[in-house]
C-alpha positions in Angstrom: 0.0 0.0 0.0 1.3 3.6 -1.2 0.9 6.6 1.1 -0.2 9.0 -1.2 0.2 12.2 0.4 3.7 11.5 0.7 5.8 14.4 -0.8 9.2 14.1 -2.9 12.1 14.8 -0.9 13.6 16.8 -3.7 11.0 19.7 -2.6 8.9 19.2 -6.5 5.4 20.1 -4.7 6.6 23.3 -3.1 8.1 24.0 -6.5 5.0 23.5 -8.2 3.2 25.2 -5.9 5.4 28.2 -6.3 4.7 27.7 -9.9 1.1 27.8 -9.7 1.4 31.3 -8.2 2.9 33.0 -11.3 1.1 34.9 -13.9 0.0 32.8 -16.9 2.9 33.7 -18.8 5.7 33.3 -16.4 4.0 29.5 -15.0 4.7 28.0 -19.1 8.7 28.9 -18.5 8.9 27.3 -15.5 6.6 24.4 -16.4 8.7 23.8 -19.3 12.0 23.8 -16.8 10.8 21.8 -14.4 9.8 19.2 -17.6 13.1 19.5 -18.8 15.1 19.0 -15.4 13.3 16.1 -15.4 13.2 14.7 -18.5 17.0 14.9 -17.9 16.8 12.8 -14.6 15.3 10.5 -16.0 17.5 9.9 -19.2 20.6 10.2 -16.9 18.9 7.0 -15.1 19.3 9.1 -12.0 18.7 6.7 -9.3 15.3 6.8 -6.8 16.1 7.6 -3.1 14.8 5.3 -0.6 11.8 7.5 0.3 10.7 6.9 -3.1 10.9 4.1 -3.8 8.8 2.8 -1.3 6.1 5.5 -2.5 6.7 3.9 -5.9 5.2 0.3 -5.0 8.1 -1.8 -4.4 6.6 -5.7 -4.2 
């Protein structure tokens, strides 16, 4: 079982909160930098820290 209110320790929801404050205009830039910081991670095979991967579903 996941707990999903569990929060990334890497501080993404506060980020995207932050985000979601910003005029229209200014939340696509950082949308789009946030997407690419990750899309990065994840090609890089950046490995999941142990508070994730329990959130994750390890069976």
């Amino acid at each position: 079982m996941t707990d999903d209110n569990a929060q990334p320790t890497d501080g993404l929801w506060s980020r995207l909160r932050l985000i979601e404050g910003q005029p229209l205009a200014a939340r696509a830039g950082a949308y789009s930098a946030v997407h690419d910081e990750l899309f990065r991670r994840l090609e890089s095979g950046a490995k999941l820290d142990s508070h994730e991967k329990s959130a994750s579903g390890d069976r």
